[in-house]
FIMAR-916761 format. One line per field, with one value per atom (N, C-alpha, C): residue number from 1; atom name; x, y, z. Coordinates in nm, 2 decimals. Atoms other than C-alpha are relative to their C-alpha. Example, Ala and Ser with C-alpha at 12.3 -4.5 7.8 and 13.67 -1.06 7.14 Angstrom:
2
seq: (1:1:1:2:2:2)
atom: (N:CA:C:N:CA:C)
x: (0.09:1.23:0.09:-0.09:1.37:-0.08)
y: (-0.12:-0.45:0.12:-0.11:-0.11:0.11)
z: (0.00:0.78:0.00:0.00:0.71:0.08)
//
This chain:
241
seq: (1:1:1:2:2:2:3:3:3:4:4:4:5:5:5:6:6:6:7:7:7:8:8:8:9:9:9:10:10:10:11:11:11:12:12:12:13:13:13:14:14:14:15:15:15:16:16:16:17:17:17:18:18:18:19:19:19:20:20:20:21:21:21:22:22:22:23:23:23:24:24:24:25:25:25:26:26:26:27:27:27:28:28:28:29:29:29:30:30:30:31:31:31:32:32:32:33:33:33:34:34:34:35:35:35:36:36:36:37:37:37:38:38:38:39:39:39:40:40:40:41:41:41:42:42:42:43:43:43:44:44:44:45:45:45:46:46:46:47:47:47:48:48:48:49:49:49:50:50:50:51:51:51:52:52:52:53:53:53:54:54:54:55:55:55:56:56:56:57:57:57:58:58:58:59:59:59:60:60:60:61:61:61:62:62:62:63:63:63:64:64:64:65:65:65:66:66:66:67:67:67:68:68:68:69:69:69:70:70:70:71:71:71:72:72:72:73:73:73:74:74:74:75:75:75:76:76:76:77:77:77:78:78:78:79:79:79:80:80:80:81:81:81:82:82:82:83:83:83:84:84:84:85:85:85:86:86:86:87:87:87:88:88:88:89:89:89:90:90:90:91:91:91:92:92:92:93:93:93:94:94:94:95:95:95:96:96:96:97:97:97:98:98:98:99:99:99:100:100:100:101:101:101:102:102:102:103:103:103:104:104:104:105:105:105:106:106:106:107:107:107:108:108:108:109:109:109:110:110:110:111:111:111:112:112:112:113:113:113:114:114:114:115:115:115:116:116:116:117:117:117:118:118:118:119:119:119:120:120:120:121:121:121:122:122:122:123:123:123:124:124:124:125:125:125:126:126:126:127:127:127:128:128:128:129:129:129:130:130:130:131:131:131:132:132:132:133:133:133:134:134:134:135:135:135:136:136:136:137:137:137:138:138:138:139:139:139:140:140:140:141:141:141:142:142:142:143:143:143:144:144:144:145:145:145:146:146:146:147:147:147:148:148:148:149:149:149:150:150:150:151:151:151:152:152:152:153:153:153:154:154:154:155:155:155:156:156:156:157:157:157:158:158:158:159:159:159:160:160:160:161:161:161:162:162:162:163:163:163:164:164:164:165:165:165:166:166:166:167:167:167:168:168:168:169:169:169:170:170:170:171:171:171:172:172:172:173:173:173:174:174:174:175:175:175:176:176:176:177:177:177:178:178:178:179:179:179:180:180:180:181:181:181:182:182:182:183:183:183:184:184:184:185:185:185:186:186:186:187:187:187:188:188:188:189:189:189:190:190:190:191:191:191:192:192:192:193:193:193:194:194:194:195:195:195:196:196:196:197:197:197:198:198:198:199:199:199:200:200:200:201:201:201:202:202:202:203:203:203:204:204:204:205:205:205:206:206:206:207:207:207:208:208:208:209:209:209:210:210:210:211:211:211:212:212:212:213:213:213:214:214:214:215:215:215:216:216:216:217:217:217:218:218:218:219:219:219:220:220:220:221:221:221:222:222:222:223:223:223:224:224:224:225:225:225:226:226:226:227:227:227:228:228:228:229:229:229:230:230:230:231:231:231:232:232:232:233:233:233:234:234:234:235:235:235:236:236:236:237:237:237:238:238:238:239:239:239:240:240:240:241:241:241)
atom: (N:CA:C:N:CA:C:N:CA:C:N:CA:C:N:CA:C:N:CA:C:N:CA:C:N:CA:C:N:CA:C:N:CA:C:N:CA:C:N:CA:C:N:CA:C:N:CA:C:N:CA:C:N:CA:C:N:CA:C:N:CA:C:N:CA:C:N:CA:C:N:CA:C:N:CA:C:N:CA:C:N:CA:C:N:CA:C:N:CA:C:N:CA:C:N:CA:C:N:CA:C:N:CA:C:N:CA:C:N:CA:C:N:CA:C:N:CA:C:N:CA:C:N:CA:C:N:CA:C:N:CA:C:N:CA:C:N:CA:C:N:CA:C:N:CA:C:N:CA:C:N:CA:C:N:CA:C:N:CA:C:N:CA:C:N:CA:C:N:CA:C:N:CA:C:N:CA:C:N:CA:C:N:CA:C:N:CA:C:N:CA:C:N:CA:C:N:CA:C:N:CA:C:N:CA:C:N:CA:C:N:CA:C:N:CA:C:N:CA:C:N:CA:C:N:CA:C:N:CA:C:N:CA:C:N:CA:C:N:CA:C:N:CA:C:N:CA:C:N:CA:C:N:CA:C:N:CA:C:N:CA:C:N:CA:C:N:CA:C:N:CA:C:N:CA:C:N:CA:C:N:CA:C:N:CA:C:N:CA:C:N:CA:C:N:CA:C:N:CA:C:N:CA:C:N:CA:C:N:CA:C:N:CA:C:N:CA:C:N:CA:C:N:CA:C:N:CA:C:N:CA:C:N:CA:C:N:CA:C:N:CA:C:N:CA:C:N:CA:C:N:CA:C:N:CA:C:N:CA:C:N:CA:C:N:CA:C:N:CA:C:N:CA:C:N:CA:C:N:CA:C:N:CA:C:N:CA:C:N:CA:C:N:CA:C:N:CA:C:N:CA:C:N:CA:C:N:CA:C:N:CA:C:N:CA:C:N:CA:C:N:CA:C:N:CA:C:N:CA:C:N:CA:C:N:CA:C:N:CA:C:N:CA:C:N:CA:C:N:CA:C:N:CA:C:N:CA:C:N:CA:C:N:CA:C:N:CA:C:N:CA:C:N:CA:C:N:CA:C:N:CA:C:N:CA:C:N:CA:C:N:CA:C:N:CA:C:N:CA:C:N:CA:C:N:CA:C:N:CA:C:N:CA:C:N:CA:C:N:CA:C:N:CA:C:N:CA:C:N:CA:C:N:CA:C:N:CA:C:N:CA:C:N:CA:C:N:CA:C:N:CA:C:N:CA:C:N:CA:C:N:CA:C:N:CA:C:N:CA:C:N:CA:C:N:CA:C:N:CA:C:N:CA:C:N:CA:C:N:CA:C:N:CA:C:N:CA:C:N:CA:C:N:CA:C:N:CA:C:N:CA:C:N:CA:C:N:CA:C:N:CA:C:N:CA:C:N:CA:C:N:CA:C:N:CA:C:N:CA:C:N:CA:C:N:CA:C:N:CA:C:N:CA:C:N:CA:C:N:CA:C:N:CA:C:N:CA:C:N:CA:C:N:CA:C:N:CA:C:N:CA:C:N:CA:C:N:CA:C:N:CA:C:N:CA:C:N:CA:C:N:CA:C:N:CA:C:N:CA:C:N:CA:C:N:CA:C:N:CA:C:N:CA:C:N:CA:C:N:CA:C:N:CA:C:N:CA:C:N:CA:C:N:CA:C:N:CA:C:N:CA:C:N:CA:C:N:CA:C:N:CA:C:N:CA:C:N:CA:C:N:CA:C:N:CA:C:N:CA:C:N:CA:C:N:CA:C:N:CA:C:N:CA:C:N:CA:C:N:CA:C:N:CA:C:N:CA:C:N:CA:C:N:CA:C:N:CA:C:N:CA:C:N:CA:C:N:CA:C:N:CA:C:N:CA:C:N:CA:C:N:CA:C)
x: (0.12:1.32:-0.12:0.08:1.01:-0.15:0.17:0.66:-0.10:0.10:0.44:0.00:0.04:0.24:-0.08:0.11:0.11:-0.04:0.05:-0.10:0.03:0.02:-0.06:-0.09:0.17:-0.44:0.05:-0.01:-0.39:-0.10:0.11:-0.67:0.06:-0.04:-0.45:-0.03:0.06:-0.60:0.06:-0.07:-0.40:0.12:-0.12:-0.10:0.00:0.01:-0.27:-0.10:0.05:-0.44:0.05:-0.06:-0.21:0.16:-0.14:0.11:0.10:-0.10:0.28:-0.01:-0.02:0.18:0.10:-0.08:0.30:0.16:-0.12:0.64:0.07:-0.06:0.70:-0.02:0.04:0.52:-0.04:0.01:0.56:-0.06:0.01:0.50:-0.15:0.14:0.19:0.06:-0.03:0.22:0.02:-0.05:0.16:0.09:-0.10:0.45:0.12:-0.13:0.70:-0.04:-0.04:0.57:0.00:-0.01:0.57:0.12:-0.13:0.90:0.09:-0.07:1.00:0.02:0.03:0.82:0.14:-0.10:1.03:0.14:-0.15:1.34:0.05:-0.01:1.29:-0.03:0.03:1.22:-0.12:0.11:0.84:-0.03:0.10:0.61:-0.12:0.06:0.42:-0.04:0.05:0.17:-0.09:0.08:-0.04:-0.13:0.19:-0.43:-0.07:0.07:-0.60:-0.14:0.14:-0.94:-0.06:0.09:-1.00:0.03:0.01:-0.91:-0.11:0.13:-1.17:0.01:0.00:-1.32:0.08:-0.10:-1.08:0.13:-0.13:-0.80:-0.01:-0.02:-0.95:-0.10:0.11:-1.15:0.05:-0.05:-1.16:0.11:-0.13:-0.86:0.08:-0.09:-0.67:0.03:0.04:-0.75:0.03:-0.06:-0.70:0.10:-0.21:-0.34:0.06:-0.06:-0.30:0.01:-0.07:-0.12:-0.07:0.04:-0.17:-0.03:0.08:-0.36:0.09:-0.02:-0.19:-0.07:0.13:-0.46:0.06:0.03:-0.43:-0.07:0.13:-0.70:0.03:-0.04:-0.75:-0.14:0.08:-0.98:-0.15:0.08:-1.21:-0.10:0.04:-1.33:-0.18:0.14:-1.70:-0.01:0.00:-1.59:0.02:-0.04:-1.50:-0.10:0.12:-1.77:-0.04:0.04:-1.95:0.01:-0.01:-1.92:0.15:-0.16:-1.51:0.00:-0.03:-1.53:-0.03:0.10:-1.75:0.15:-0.10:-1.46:0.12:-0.08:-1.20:-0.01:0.04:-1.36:-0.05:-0.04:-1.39:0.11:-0.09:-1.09:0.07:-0.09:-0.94:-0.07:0.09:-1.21:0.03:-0.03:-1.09:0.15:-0.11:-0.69:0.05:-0.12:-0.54:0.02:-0.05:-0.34:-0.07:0.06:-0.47:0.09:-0.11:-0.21:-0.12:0.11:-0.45:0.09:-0.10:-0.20:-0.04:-0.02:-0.19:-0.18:0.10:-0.54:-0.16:0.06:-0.70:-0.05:0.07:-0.83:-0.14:0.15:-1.16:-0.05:0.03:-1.17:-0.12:0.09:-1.45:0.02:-0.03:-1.28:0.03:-0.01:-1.13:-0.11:0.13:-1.47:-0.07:0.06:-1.61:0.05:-0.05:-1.40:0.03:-0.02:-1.33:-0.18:0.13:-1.72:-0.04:-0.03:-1.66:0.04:-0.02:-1.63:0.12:-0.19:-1.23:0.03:-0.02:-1.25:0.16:-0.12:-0.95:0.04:-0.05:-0.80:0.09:-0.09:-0.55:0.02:-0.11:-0.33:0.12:-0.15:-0.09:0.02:-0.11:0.17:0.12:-0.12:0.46:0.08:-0.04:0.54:0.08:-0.09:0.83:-0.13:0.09:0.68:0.08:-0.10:0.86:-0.10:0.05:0.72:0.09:-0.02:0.75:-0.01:0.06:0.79:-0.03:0.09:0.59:-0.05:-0.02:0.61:0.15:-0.16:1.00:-0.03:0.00:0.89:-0.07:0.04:0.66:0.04:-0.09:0.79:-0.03:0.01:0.65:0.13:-0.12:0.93:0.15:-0.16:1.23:0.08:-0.11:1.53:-0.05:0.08:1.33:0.11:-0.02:1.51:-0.12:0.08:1.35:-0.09:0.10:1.16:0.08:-0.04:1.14:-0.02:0.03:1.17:0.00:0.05:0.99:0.05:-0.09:1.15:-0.18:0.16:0.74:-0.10:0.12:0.44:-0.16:0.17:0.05:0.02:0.03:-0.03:-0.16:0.14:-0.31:-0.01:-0.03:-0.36:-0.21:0.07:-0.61:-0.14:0.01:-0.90:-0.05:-0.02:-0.85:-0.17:0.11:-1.23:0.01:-0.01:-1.12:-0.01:0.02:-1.16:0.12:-0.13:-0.87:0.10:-0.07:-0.63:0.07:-0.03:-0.50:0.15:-0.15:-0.13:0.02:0.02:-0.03:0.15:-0.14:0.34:0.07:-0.13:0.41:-0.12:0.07:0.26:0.03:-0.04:0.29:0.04:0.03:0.40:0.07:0.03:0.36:0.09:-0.12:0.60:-0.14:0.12:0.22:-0.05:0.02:0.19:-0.12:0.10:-0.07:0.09:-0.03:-0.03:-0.08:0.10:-0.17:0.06:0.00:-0.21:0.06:-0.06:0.01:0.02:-0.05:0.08:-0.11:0.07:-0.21:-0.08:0.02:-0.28:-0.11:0.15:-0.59:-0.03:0.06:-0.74:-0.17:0.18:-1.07:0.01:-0.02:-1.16:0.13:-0.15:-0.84:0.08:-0.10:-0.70:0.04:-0.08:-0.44:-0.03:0.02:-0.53:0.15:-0.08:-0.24:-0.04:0.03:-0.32:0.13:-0.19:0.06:-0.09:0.03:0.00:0.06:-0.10:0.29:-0.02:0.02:0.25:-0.08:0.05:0.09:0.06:-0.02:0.04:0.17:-0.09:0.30:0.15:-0.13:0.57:0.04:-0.03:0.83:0.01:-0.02:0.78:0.05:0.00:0.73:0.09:-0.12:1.07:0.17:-0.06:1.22:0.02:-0.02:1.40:-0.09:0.05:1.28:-0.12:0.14:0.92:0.01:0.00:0.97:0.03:-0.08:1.15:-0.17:0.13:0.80:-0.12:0.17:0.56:0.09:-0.08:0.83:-0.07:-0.01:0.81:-0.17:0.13:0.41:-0.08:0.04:0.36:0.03:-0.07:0.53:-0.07:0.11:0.29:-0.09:0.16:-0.03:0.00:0.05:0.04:-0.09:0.07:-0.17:0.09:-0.07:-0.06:-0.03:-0.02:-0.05:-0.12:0.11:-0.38:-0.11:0.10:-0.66:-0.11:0.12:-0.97:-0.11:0.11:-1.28:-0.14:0.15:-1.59:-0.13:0.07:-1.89:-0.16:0.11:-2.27:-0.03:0.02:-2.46:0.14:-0.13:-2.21:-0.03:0.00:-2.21:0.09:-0.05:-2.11:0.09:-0.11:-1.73:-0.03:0.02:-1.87:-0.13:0.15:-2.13:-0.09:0.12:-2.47:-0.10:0.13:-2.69:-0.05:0.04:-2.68:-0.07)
y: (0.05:1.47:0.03:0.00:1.61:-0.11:0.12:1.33:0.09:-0.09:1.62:-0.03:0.04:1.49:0.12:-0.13:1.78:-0.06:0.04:1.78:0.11:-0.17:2.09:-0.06:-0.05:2.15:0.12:-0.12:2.34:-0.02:0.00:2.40:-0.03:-0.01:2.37:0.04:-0.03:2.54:0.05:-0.15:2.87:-0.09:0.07:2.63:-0.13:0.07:2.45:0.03:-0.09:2.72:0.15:-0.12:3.03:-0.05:0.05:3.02:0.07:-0.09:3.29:-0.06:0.10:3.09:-0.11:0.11:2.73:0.07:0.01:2.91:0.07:-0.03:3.02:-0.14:0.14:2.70:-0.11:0.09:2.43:-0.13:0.15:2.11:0.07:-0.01:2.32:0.05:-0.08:2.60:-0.11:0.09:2.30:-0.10:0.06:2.10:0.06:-0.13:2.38:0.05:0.03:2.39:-0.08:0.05:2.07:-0.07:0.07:2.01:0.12:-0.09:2.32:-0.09:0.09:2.09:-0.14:0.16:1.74:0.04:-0.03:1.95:0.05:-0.05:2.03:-0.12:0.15:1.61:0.01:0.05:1.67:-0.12:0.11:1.36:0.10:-0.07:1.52:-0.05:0.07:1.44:0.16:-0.08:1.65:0.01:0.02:1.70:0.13:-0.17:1.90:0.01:0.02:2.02:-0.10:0.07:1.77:-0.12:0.13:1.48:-0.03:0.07:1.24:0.06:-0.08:1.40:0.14:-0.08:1.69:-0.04:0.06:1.51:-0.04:-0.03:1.54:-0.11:0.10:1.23:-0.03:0.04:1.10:-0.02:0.05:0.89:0.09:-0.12:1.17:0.04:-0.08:1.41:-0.06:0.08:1.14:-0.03:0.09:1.06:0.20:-0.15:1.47:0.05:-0.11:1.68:0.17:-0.16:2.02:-0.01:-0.02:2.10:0.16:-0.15:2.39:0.00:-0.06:2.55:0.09:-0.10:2.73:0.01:-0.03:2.84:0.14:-0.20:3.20:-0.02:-0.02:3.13:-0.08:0.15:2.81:-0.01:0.03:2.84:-0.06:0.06:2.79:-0.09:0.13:2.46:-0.08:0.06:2.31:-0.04:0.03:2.08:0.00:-0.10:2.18:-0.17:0.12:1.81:-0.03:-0.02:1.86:0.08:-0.12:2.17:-0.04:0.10:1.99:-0.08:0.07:1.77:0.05:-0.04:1.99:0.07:-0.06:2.19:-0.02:0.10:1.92:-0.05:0.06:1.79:0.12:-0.08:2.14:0.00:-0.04:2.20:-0.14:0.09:1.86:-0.02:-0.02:1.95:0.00:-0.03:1.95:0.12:-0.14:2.22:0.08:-0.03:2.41:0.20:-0.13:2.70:-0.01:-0.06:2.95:0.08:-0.10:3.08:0.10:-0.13:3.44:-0.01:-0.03:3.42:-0.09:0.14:3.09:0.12:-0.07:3.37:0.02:-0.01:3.38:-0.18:0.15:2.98:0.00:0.06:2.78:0.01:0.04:2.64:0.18:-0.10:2.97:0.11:-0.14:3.19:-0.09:0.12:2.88:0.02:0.01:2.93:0.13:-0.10:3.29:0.10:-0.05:3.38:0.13:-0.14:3.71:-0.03:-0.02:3.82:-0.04:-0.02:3.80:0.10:-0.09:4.06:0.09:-0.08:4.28:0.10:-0.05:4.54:-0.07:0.07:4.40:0.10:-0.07:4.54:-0.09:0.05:4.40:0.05:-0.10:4.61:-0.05:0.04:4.37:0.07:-0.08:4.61:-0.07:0.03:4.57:-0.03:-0.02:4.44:-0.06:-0.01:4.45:-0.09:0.05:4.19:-0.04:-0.01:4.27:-0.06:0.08:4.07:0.04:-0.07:4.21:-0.06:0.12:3.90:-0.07:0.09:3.81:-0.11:0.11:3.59:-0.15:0.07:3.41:-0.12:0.09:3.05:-0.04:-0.03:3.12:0.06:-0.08:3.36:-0.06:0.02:3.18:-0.04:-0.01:3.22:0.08:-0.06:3.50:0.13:-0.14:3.85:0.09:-0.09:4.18:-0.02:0.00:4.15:-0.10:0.06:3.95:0.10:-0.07:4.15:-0.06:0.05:4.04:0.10:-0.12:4.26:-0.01:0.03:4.12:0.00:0.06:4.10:0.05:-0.02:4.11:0.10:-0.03:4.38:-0.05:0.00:4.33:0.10:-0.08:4.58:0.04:-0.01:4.67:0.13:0.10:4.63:-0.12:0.17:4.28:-0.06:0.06:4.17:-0.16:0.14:3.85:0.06:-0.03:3.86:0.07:-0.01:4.00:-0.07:0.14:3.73:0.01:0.07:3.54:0.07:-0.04:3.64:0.08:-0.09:3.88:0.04:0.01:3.75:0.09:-0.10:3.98:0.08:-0.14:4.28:0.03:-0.04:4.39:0.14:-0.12:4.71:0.04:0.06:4.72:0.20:-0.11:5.01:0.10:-0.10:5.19:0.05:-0.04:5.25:-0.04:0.10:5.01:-0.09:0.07:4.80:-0.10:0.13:4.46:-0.11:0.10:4.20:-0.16:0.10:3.90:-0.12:0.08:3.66:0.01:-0.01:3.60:-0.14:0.06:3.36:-0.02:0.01:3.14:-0.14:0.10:2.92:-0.07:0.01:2.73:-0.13:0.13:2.44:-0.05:0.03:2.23:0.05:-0.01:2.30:0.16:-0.10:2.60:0.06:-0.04:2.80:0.14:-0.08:3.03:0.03:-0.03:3.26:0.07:-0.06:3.40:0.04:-0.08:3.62:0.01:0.00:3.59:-0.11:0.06:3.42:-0.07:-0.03:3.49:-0.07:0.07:3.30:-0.03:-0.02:3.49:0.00:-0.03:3.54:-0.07:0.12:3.28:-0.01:-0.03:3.34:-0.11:0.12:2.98:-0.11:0.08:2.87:0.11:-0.06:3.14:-0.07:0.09:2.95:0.11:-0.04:3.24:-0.07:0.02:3.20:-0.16:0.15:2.80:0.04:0.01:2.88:0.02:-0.06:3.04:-0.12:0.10:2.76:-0.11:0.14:2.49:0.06:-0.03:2.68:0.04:0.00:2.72:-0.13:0.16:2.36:-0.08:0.05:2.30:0.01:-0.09:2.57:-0.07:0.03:2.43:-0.16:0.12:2.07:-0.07:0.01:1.90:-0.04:-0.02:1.90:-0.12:0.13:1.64:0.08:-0.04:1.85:-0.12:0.07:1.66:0.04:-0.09:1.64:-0.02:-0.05:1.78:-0.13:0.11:1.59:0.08:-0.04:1.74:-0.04:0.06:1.71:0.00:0.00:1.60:-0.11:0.07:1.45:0.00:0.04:1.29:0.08:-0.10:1.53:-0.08:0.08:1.44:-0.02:0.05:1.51:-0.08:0.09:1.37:0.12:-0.05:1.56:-0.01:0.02:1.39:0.06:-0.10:1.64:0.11)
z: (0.06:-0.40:0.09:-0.05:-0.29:-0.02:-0.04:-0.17:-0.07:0.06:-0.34:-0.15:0.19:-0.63:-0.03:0.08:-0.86:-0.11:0.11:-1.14:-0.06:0.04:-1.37:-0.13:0.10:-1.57:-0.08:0.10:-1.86:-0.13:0.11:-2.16:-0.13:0.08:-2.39:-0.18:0.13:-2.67:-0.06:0.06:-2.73:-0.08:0.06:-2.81:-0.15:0.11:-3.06:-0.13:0.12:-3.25:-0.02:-0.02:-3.22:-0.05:0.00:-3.40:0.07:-0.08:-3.18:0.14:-0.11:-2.87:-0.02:0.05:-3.01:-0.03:0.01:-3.07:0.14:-0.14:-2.72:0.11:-0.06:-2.59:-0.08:0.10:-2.86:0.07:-0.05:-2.61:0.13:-0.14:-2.40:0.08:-0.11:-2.15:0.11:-0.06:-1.91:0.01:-0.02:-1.98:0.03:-0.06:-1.94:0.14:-0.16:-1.58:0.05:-0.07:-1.53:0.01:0.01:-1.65:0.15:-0.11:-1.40:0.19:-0.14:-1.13:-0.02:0.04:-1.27:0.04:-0.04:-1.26:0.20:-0.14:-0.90:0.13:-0.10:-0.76:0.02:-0.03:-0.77:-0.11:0.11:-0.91:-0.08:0.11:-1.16:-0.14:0.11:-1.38:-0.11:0.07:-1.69:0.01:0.01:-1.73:-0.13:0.07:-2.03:-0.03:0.04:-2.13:-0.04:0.10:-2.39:0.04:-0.05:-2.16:0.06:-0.04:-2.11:0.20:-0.11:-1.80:0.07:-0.01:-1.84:0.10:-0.08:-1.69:0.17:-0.17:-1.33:0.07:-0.07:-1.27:0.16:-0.19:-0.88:-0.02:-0.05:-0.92:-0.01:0.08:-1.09:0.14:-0.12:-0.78:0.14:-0.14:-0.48:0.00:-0.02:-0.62:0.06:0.05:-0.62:0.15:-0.12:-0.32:-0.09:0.05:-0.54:-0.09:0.17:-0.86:-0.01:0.03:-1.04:-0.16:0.12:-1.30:-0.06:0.09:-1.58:-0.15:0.07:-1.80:-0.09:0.01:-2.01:-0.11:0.06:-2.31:-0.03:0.01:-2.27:0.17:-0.13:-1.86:-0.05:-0.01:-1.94:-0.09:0.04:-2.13:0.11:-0.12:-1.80:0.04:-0.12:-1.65:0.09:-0.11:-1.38:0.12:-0.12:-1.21:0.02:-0.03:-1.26:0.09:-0.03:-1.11:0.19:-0.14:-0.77:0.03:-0.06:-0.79:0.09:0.00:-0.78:0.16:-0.11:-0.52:0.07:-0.13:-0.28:0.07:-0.01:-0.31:0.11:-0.09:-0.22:0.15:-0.13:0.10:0.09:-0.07:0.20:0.03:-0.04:0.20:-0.11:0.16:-0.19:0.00:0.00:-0.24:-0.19:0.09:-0.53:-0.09:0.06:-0.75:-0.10:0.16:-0.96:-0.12:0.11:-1.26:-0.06:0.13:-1.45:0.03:0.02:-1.63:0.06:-0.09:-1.39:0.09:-0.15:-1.17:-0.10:0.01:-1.38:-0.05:-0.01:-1.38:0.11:-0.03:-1.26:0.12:-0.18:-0.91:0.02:-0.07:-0.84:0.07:-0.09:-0.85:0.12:-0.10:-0.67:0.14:-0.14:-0.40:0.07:-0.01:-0.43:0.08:0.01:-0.42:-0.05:0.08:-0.63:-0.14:0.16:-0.95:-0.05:0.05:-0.96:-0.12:0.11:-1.23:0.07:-0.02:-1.28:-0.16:0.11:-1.52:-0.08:0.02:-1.78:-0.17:0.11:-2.09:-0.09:0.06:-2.36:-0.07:0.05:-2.41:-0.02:-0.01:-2.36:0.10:-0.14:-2.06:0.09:-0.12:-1.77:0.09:-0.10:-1.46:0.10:-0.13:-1.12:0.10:-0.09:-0.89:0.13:-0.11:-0.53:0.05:-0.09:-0.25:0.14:-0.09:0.01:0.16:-0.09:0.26:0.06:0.04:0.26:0.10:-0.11:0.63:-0.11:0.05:0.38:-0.07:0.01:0.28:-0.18:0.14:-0.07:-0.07:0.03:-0.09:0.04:-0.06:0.04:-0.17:0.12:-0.22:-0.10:0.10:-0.37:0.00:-0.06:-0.39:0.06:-0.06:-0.29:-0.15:0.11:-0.65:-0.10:0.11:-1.00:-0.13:0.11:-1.26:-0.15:0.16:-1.61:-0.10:0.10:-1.92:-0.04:0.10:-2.10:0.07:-0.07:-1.93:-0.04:0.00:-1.96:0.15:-0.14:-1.72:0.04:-0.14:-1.41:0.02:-0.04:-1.26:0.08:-0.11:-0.96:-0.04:-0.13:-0.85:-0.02:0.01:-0.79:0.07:-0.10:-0.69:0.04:-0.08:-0.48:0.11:-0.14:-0.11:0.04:-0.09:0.12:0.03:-0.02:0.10:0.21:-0.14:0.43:0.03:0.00:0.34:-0.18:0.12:0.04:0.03:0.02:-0.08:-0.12:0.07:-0.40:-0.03:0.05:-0.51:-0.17:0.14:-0.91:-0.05:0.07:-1.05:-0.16:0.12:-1.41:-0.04:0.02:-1.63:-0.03:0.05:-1.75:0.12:-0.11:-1.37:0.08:-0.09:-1.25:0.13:-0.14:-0.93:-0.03:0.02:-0.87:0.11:-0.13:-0.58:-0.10:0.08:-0.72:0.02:-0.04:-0.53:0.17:-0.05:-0.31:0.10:-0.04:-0.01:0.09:-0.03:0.11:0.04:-0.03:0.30:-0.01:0.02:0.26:0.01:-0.05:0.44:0.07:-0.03:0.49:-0.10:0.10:0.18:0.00:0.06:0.04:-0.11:0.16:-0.22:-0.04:0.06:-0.42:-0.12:0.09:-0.67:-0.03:0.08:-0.88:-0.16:0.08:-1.13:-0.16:0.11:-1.40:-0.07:0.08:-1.69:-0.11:0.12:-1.99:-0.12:0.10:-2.34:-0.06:0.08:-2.55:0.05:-0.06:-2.30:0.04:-0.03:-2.21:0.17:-0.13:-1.84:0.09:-0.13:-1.69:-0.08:-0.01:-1.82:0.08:-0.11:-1.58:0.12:-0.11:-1.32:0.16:-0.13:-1.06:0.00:-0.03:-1.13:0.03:-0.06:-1.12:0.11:-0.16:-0.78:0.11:-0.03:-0.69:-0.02:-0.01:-0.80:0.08:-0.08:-0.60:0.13:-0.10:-0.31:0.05:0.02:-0.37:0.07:-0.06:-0.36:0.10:-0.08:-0.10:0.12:-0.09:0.11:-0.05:0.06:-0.07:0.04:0.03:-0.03:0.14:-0.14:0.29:0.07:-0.13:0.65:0.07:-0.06:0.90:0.14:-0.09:1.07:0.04:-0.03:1.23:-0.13:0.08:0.97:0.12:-0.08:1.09:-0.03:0.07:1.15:0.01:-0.01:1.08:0.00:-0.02:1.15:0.18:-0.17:1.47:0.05:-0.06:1.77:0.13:-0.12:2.06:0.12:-0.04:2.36:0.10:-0.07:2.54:0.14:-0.15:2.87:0.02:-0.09:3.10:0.03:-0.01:3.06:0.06:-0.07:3.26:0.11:-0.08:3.52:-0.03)
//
């Protein structure tokens, strides 16, 4: 039983105006990860767009170890004093997972300070994700790759920063490449951005990929670091010489 409380934020729209969505994700893309989380001994709660304050009021946020986001068709419905929240919380130590199409989300450019833009394709295409890190504790019980038979390709260039650590790589069957699994710090908090998992595809009831957001949360959740104090400050030595 893991002490790591997540939230998983989802917009929940695609699933309740798409019938080819709703029959791959009948109960909400975010409940099929958060049942992946449940089945794994995390505490785990929901949050969606159309919750009063989109699910992320203070309290929400101060019970929260990790926020895992996902977004794709709705981001500039997201209010801009959620978004403040969100992206305090992380700069103050919450861990914070960006899913699939959450890399042009609110918090992410917020913290990203780029465009996040990227190529992308649906073809239903193979996609071989590399792990390119194996020391990485993202990856532990991972093979050398995951291989999807379905996938939305990505495919590069990824306009985010240089990440901190750079755990899987993507390479898609149309012969694109793509940064996948992508590690970051800001402030105190963890940021992870994972690339897999798209509307139509049943991805995030693949035990690998679950294995991947456990082992996520685990890395993103806060540490037992000193926090910082910032501003003016009284000096440790003796100055009056």
């Amino acid at each position: 039983m893991s002490d790591v409380r997540i939230t998983v934020w989802n917009e929940y729209r695609h699933e309740k105006e798409d019938e080819e969505v709703a029959e791959v994700y009948p109960d909400g893309i975010h409940e099929a990860i958060a049942e992946g989380y449940e089945d794994r001994g995390f505490e785990t709660r929901t949050a969606t767009l159309d919750d009063p304050e989109h699910g992320l009021t203070e309290e929400v946020l101060d019970d929260t170890d990790v926020l895992a986001w996902w977004g794709h068709r709705a981001h500039d419905e997201v209010d801009d004093e959620a978004v403040e929240r969100v992206v305090e919380r992380v700069l103050d130590g919450m861990g914070l997972l960006v899913l699939h199409s959450g890399h042009y989300s609110k918090p992410f450019k917020r913290l990203m300070g780029t465009r996040c833009s990227l190529k992308w394709r649906e073809a239903g295409e193979k996609e071989r994700l590399w792990v390119t890190d194996p020391s990485h504790p993202i990856a532990d019980g991972v093979g050398e790759y995951i291989e999807i038979p379905e996938a939305e390709m990505y495919g590069e260039h990824f306009d985010v920063p240089a990440p901190d650590q750079l755990v899987f790589t993507s390479w898609f069957e149309g012969g694109e490449v793509f940064r996948s699994g992508c590690c970051y710090a800001r402030g105190s908090g963890r940021v992870f951005y994972f690339r897999p998992g798209h509307e139509t595809y049943p991805i995030y009831f693949r035990d690998d990929v679950r294995d991947v957001l456990a082992n996520a949360a685990e890395w993103a959740a806060p540490g037992d670091g000193p926090t910082p104090n910032y501003g003016n400050v009284e000096p440790l030595e003796d100055l009056s010489d």
